[in-house]
MARBA-3410 file (N, C-alpha, C, O; in Angstrom, 1 decimal):
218
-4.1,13.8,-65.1,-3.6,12.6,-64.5,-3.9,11.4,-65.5,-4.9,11.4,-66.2 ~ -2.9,10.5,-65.4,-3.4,9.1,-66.2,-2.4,7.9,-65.7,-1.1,7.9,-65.8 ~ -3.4,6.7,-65.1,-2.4,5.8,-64.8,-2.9,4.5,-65.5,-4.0,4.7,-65.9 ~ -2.5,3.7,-65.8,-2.4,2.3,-66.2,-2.1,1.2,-65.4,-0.9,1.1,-65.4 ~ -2.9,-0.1,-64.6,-2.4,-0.9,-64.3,-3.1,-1.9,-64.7,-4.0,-1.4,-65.3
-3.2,-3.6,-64.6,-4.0,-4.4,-64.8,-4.9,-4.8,-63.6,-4.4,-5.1,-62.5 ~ -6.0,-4.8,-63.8,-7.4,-4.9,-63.0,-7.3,-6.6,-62.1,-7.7,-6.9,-61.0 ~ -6.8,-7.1,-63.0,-6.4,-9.0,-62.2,-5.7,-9.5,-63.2,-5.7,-9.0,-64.3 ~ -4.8,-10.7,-62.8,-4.0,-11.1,-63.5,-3.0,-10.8,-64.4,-3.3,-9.9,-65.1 ~ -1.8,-11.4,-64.8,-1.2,-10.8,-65.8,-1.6,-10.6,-67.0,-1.2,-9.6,-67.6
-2.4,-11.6,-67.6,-3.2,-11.7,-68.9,-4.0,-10.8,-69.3,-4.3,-10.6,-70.5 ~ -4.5,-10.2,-67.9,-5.8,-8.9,-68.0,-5.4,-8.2,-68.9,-4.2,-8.4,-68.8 ~ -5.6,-7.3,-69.8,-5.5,-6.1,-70.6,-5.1,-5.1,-69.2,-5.3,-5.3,-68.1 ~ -4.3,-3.8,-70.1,-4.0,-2.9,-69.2,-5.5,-1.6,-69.0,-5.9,-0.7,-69.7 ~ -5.7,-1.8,-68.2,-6.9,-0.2,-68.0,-6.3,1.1,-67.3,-5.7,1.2,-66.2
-6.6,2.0,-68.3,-5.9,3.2,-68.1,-7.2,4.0,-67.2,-8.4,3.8,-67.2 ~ -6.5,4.8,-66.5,-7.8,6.2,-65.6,-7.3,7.3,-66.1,-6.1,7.7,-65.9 ~ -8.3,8.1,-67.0,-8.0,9.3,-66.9,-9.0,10.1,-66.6,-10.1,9.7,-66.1 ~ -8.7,11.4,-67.0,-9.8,12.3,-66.7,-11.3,12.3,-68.0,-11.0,11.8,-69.1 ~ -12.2,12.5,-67.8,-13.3,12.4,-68.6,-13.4,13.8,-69.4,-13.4,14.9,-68.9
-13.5,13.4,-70.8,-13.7,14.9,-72.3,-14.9,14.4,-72.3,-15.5,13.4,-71.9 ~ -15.0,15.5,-73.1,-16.6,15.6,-74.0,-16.6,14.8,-74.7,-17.4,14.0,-74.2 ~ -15.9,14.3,-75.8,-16.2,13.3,-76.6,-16.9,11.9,-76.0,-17.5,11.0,-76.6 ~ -16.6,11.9,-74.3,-16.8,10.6,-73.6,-18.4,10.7,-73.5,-19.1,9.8,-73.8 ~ -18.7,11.7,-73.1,-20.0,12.0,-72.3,-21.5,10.9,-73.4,-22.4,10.2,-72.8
-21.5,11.0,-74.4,-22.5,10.1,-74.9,-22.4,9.0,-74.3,-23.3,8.7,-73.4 ~ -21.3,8.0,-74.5,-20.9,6.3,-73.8,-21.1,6.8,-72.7,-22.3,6.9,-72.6 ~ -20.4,7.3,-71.6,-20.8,7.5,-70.1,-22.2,7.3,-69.8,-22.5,6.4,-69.0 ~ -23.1,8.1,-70.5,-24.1,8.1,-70.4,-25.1,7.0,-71.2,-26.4,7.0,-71.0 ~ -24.7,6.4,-71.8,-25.1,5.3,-72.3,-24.7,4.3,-71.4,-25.3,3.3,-71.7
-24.2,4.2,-70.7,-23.5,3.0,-70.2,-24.2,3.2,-68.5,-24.6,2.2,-67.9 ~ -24.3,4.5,-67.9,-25.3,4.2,-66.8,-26.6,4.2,-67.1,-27.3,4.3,-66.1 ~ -27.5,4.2,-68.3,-28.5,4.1,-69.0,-28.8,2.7,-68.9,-30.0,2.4,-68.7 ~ -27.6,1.6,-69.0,-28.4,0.5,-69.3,-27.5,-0.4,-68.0,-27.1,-1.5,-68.2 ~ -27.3,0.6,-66.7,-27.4,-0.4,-65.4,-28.3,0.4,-64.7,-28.4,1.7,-64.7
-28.8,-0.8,-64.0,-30.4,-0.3,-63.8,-29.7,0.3,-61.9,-30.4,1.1,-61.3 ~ -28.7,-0.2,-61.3,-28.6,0.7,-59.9,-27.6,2.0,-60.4,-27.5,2.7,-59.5 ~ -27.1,2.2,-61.3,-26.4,3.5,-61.6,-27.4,5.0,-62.2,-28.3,5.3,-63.1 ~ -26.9,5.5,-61.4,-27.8,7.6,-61.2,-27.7,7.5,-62.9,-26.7,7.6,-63.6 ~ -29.0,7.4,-63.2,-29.0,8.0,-64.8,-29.4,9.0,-65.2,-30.6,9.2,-65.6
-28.1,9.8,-65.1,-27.8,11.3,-65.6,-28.4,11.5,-67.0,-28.4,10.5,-67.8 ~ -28.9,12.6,-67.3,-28.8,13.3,-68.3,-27.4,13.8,-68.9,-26.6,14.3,-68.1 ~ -27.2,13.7,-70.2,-26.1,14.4,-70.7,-25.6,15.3,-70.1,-24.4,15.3,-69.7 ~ -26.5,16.5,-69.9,-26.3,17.9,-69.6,-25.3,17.8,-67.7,-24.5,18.6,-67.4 ~ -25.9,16.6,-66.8,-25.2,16.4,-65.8,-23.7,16.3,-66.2,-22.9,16.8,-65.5
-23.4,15.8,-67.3,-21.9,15.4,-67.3,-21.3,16.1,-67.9,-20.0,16.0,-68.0 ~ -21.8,16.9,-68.5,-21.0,18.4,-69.2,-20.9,19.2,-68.2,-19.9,19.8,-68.2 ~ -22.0,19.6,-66.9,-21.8,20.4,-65.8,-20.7,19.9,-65.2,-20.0,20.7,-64.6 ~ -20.1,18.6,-65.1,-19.1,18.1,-64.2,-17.7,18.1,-64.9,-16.7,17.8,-64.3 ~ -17.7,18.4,-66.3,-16.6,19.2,-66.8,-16.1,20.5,-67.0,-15.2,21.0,-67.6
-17.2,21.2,-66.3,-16.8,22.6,-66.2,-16.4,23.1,-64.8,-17.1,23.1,-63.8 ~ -14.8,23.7,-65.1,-14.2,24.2,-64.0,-14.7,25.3,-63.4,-14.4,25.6,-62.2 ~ -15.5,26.1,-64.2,-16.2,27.2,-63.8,-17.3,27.0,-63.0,-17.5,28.0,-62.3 ~ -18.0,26.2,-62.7,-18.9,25.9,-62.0,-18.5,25.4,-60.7,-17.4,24.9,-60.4 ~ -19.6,25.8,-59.8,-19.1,25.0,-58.7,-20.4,24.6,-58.0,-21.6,25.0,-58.1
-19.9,23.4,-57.0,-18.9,22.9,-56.9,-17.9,22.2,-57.8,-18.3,21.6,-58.8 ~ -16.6,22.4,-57.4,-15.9,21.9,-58.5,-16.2,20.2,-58.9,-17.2,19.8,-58.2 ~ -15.9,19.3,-59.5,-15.8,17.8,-59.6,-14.5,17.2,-60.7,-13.8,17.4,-61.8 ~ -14.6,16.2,-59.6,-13.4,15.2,-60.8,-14.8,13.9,-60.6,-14.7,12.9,-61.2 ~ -14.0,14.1,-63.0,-14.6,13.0,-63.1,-13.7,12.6,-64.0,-13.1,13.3,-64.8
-13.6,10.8,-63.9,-12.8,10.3,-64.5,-13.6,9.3,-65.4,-14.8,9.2,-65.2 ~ -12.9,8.5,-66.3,-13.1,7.5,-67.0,-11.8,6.4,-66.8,-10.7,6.7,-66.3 ~ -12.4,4.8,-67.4,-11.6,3.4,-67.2,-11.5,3.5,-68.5,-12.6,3.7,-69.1 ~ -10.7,3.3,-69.1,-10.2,2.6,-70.5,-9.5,1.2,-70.6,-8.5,1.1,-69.9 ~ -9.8,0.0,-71.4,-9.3,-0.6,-71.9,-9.3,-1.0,-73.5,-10.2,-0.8,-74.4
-8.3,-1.6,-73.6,-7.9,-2.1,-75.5,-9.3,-2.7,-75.8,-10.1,-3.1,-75.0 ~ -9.6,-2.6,-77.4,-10.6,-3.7,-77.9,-9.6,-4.3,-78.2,-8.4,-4.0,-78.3 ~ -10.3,-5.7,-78.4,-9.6,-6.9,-79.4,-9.5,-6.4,-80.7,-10.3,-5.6,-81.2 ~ -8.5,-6.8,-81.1,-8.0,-6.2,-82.3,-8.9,-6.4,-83.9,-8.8,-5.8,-85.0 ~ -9.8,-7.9,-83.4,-10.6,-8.4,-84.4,-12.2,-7.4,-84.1,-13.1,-7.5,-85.0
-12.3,-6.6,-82.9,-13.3,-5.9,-83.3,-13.0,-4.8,-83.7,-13.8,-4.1,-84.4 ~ -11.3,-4.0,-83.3,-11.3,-2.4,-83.7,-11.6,-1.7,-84.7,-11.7,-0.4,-84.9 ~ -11.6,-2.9,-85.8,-11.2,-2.2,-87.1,-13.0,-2.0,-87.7,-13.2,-1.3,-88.7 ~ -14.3,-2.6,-87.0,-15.5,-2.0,-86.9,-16.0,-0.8,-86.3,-16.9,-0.1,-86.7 ~ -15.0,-0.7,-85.2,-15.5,0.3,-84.5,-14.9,1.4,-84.4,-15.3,2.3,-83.7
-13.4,1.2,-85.2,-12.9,2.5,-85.2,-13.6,3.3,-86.0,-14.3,3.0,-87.0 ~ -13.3,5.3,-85.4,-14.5,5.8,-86.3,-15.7,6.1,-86.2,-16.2,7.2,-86.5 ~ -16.5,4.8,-85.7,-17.7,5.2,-85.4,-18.4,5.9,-84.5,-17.7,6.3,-83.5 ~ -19.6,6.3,-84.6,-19.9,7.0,-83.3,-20.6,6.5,-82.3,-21.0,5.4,-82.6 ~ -20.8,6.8,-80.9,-21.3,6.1,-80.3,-22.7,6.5,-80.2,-23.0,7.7,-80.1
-23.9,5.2,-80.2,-25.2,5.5,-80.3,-26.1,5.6,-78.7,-25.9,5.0,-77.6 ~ -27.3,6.7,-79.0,-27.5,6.8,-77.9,-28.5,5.6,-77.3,-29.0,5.1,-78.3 ~ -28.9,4.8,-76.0,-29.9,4.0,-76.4,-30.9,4.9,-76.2,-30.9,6.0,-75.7 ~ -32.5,4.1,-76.8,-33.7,4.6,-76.7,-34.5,5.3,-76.0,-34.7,5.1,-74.8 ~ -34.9,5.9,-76.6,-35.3,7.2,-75.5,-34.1,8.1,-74.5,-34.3,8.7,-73.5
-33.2,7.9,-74.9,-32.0,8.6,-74.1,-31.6,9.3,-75.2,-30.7,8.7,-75.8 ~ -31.9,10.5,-75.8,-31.3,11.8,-77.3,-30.2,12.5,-76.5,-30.2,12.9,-75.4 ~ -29.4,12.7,-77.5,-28.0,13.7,-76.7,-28.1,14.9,-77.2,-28.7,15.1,-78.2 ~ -27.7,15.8,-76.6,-28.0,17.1,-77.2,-26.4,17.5,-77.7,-25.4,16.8,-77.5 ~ -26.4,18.7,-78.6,-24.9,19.1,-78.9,-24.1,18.8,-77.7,-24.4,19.0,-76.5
-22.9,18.3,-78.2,-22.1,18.4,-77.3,-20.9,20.2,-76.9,-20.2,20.6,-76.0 ~ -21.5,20.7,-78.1,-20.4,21.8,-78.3,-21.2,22.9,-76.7,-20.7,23.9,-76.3 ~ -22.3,22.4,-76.2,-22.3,22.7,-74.8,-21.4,24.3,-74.2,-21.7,25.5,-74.0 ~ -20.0,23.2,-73.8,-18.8,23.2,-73.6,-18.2,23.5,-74.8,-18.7,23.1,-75.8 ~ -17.5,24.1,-74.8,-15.8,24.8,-75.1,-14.8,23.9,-74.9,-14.7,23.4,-73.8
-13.9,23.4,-75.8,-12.8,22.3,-75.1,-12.1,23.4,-74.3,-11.6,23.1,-73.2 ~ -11.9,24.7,-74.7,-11.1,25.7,-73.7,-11.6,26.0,-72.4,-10.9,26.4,-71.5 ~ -13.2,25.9,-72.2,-13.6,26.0,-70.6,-13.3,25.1,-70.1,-12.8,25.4,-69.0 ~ -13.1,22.9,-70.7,-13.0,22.0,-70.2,-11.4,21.9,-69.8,-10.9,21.1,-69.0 ~ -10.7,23.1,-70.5,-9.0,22.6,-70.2,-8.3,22.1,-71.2,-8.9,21.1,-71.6
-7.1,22.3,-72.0,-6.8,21.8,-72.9,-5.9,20.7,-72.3,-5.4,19.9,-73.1 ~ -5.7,20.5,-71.3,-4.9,19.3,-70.6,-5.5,18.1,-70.8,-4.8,17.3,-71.4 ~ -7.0,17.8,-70.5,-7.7,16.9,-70.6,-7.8,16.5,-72.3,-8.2,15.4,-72.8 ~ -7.3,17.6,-72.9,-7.6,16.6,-74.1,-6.2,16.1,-75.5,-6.2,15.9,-76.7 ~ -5.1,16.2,-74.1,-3.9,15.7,-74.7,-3.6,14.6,-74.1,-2.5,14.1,-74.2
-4.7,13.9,-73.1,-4.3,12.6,-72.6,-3.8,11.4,-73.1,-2.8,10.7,-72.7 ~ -4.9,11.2,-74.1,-4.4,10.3,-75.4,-4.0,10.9,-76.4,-4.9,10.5,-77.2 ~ -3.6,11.4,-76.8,-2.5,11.7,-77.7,-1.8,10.2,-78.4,-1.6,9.3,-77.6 ~ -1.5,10.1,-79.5,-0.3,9.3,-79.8,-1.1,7.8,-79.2,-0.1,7.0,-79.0 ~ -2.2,7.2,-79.0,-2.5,6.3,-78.6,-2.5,5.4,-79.8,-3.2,5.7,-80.8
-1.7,4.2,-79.9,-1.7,3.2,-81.1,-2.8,2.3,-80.9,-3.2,1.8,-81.9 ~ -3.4,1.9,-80.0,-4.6,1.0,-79.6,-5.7,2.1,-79.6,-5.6,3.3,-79.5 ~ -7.1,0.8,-79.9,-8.5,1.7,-80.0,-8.7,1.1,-78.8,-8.2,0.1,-78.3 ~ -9.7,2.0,-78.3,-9.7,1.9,-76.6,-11.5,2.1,-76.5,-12.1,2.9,-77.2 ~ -12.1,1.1,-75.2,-13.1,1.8,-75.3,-13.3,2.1,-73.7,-12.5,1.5,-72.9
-14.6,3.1,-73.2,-15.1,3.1,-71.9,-15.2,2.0,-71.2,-15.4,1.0,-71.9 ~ -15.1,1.6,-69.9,-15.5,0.6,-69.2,-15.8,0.6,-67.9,-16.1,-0.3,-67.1 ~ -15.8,2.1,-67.6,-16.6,2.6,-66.6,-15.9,4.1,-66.3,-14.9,4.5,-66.9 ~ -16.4,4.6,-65.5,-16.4,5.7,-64.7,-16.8,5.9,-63.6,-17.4,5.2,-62.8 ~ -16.3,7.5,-63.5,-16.6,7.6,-61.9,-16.6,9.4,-61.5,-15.7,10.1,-62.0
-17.4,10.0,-60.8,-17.7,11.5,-60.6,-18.0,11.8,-59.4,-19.0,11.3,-58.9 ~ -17.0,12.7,-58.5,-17.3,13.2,-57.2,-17.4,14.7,-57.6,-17.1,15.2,-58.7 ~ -17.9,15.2,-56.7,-17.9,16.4,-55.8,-17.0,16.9,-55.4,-16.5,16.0,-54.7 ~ -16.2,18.2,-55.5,-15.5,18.7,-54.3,-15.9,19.7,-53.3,-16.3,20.7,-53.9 ~ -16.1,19.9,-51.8,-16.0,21.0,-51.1,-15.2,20.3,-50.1,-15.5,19.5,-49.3
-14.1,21.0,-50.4,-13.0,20.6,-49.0,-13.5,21.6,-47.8,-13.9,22.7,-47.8 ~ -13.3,20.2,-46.6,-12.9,19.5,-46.7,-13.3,18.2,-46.8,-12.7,17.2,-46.4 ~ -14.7,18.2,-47.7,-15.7,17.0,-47.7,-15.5,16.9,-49.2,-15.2,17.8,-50.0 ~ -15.7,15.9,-49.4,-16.1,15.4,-51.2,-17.1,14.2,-50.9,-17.1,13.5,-49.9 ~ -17.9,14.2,-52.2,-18.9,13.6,-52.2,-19.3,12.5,-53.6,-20.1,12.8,-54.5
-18.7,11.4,-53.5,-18.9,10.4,-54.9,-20.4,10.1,-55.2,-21.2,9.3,-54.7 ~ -20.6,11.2,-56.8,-21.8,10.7,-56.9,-22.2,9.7,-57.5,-23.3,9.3,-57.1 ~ -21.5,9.0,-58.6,-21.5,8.1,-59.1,-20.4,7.4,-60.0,-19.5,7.7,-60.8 ~ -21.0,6.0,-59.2,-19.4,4.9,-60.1,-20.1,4.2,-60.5,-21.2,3.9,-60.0 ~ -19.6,3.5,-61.8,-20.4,2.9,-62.5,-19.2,1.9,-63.5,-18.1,2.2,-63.8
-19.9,0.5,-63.9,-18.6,-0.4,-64.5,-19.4,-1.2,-65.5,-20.4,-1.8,-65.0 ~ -19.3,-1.3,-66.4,-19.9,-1.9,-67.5,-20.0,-3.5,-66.9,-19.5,-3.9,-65.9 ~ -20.5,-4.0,-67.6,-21.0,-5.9,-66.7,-19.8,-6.8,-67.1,-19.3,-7.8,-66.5 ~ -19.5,-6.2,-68.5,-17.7,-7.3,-68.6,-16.7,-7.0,-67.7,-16.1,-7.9,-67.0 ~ -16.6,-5.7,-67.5,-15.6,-5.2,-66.7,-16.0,-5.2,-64.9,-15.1,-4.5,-64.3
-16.8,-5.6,-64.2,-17.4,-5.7,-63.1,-16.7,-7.4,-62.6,-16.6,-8.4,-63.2 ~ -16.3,-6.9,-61.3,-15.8,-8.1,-60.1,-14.2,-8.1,-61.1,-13.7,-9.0,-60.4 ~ -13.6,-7.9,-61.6,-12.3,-7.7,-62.2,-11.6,-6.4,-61.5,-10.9,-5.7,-62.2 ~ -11.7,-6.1,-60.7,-11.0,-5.1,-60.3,-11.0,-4.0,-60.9,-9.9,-3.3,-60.9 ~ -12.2,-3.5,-61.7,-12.4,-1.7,-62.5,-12.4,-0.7,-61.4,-11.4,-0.1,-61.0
-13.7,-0.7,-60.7,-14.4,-0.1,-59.9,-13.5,0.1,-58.8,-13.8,1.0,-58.1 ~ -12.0,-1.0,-58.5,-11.6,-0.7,-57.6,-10.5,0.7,-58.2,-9.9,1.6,-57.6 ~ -10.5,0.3,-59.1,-9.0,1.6,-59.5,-9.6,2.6,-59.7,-9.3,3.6,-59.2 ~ -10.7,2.5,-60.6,-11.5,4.0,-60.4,-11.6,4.3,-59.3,-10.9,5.3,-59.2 ~ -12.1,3.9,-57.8,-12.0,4.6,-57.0,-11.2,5.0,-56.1,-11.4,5.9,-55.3
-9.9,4.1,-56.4,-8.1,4.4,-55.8,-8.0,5.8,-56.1,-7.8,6.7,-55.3 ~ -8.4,6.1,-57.6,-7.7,7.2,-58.8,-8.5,8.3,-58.1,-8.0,9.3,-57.6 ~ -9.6,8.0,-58.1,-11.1,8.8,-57.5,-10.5,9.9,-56.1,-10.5,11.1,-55.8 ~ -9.9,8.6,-55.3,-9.3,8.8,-53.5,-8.3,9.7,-53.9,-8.4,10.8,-53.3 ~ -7.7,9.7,-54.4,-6.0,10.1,-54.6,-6.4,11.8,-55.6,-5.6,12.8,-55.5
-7.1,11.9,-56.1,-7.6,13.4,-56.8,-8.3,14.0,-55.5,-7.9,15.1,-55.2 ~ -9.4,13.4,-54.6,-10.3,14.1,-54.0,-8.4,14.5,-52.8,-8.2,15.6,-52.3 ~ -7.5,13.2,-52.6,-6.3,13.7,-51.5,-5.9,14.8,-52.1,-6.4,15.6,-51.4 ~ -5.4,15.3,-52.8,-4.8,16.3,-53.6,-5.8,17.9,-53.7,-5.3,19.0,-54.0 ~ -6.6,17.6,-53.6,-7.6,18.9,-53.7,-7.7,19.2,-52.4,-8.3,20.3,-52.2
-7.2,18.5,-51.2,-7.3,18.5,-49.8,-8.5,18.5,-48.9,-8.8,19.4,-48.1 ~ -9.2,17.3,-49.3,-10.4,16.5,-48.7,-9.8,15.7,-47.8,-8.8,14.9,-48.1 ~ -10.5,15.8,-46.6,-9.8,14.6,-45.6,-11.3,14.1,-45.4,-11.5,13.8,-44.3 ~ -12.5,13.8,-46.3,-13.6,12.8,-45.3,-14.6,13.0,-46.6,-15.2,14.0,-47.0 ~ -14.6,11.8,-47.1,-15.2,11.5,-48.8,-16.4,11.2,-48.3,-16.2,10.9,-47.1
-17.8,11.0,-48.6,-18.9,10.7,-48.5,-19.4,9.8,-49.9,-19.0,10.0,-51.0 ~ -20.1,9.0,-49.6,-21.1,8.7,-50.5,-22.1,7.7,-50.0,-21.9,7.3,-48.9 ~ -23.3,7.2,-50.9,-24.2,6.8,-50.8,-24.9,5.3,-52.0,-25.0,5.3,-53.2 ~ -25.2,4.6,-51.4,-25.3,2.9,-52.3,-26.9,2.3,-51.6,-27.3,2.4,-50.4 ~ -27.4,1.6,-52.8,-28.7,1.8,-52.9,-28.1,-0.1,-51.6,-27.0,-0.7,-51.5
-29.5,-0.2,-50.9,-29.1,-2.1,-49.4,-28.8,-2.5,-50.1,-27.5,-2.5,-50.1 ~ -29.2,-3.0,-51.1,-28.6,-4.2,-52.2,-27.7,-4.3,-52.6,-27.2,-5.4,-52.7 ~ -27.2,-3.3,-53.1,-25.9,-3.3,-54.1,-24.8,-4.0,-53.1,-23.9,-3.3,-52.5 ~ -24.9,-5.1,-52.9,-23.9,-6.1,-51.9,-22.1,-5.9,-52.6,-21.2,-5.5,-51.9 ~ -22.0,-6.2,-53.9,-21.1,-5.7,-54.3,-20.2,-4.5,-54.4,-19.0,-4.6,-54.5
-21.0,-3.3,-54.4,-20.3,-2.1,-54.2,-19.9,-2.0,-52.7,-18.8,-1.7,-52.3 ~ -21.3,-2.2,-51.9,-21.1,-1.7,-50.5,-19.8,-2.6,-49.8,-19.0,-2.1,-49.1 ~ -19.6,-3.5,-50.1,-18.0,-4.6,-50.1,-17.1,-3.9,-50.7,-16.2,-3.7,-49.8 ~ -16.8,-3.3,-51.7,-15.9,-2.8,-52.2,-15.5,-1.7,-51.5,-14.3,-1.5,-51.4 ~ -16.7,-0.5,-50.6,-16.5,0.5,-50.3,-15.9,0.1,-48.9,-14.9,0.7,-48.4
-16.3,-0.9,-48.4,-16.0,-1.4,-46.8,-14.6,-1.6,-46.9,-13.9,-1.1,-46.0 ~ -13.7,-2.3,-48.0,-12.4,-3.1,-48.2,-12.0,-1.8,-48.4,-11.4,-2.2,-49.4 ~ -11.8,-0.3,-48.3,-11.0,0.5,-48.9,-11.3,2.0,-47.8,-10.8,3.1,-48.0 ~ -12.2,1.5,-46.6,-11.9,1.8,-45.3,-13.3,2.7,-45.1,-13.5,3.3,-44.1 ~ -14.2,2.7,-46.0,-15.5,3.3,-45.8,-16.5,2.5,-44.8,-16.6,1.2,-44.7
-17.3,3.8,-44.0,-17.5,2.9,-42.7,-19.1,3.6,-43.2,-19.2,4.7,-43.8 ~ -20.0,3.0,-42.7,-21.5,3.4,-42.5,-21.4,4.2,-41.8,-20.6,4.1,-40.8 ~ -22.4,5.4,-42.0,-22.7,6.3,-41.0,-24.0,6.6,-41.0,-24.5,7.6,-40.4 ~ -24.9,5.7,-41.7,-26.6,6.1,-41.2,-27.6,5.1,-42.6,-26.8,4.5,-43.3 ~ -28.5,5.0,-42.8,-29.5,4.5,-43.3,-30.7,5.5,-43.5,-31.5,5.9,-42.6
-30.7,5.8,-44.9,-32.0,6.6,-45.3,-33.3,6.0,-45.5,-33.0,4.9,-45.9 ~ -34.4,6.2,-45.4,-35.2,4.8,-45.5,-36.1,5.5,-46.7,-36.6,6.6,-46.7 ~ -36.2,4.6,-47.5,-37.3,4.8,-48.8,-35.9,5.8,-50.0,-36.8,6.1,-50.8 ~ -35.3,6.1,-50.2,-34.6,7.2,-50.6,-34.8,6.9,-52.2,-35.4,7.6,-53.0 ~ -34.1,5.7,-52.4,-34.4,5.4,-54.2,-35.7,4.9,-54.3,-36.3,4.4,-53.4
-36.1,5.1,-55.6,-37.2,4.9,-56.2,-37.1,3.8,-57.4,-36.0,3.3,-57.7 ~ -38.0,3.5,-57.9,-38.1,2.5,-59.0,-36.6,1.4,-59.1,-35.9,1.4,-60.1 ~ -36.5,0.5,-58.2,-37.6,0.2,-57.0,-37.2,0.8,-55.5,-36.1,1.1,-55.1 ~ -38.0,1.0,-55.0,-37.9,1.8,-53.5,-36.9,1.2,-52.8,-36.8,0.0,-52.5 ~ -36.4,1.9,-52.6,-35.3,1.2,-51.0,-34.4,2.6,-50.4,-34.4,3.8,-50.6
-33.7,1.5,-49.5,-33.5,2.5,-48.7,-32.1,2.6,-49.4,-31.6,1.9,-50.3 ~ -31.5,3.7,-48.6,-29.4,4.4,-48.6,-29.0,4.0,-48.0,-29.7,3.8,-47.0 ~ -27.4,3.3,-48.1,-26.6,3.5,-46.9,-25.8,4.3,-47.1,-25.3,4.4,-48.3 ~ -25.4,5.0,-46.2,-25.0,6.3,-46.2,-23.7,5.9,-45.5,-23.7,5.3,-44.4 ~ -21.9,6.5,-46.5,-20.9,5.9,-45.7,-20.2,7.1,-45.8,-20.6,8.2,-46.3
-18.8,6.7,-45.2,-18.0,7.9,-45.2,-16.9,7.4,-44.8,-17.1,6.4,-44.2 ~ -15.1,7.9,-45.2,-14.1,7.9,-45.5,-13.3,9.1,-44.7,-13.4,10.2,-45.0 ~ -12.7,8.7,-43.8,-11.6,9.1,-43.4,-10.6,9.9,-44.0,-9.9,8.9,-43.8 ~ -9.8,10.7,-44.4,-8.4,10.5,-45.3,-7.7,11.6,-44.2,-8.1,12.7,-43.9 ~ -6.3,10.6,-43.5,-5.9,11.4,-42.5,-4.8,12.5,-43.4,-4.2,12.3,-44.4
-4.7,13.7,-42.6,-3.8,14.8,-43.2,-2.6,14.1,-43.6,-2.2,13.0,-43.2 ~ -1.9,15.1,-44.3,-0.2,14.2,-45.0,0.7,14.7,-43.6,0.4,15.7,-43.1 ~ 1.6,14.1,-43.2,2.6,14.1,-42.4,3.5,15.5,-42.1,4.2,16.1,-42.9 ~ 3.0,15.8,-40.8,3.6,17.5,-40.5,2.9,18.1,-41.0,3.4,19.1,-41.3 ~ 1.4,17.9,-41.4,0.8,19.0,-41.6,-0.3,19.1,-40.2,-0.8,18.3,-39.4
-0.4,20.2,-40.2,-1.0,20.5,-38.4,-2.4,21.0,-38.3,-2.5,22.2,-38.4 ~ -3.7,19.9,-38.1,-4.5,20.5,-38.4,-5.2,21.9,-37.7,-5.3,21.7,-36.5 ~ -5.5,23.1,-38.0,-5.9,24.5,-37.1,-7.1,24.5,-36.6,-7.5,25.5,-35.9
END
């Protein structure tokens, strides 16, 4: 899958959703490394979430947008660095043939340099799925990222035939839990103490997704 629309305004750059490769997994991981409410995974988490062999299965996706053109020509090329104290291990992990060779003709033919700007990783067990983490870099946050990652997110978990998504958001995060509410996620309980450093509690929500038309549930 890969879509493209702009996040606000006409002026916005276009951000594409696709599915997440190996080559992503360093930035992914660098990028929930340095927000302090996003699950910071180990590498090795996000290579298990590209293997179809494993289960539970997962989709995980990535947000792309253009760099400015006055920075591409530094950063094309380069690699992405891990931050401190966060070391990556080989990526060769993975196989691009275990990950699918689909995922890695996505960009193909791309004339713009593009970088991460967020992501996003559920769970599948239909008929439940379970989002474990979304995550939006701080330029790209209140711009409408987070919301198409999780449109793109909804619409993969409809298709795998999940009718009732789950996830979980540290009281505070006022911003996410708004976002989850505007897109029809309703609270279903309060964990108390659950995160650590700093302690708080879960809210614990859940998503509806009614069956497609004429289909009869048994």
């Amino acid at each position: 899958m890969k879509t493209g629309m702009r996040p606000t305004g006409e002026n916005s750059p276009v951000v594409t959703i696709c599915r997440m490769q190996l080559p992503d997994v360093p930035t992914v991981t660098a990028i929930s490394a340095a927000l302090p409410q996003a699950p910071h995974w180990l590498p090795e988490a996000y290579l298990t979430a590209l293997d179809p062999a494993l289960s539970p299965q997962r989709v995980a996706l990535v947000a792309q947008a253009p760099i400015p053109q006055d920075k591409a020509a530094e950063i094309r090329g380069s690699e992405p660095r891990a931050p401190q104290g966060a070391p990556y291990p080989l990526l060769s992990a993975l196989s691009a043939e275990r990950v699918g060779s689909q995922s890695s003709q996505l960009r193909a033919g791309s004339a713009e340099t593009l970088e991460i700007v967020g992501f996003a990783v559920a769970s599948l067990l239909p008929p439940q799925a379970e989002i474990e983490t979304i995550a939006v870099v701080p330029s790209g946050q209140r711009k409408g990222v987070g919301r198409l990652l999780l449109g793109a997110l909804l619409e993969e978990t409809k298709r795998a035939g999940v009718t009732e998504v789950l996830l979980e958001a540290r009281q505070s995060n006022r911003p996410a839990l708004g976002l989850y509410r505007s897109l029809g996620f309703e609270q279903t309980a309060v964990r108390p103490r659950y995160y650590a450093d700093p302690q708080e509690d879960a809210v614990l929500m859940a998503l509806r997704i009614p069956s497609p038309a004429g289909r009869q549930e048994s």
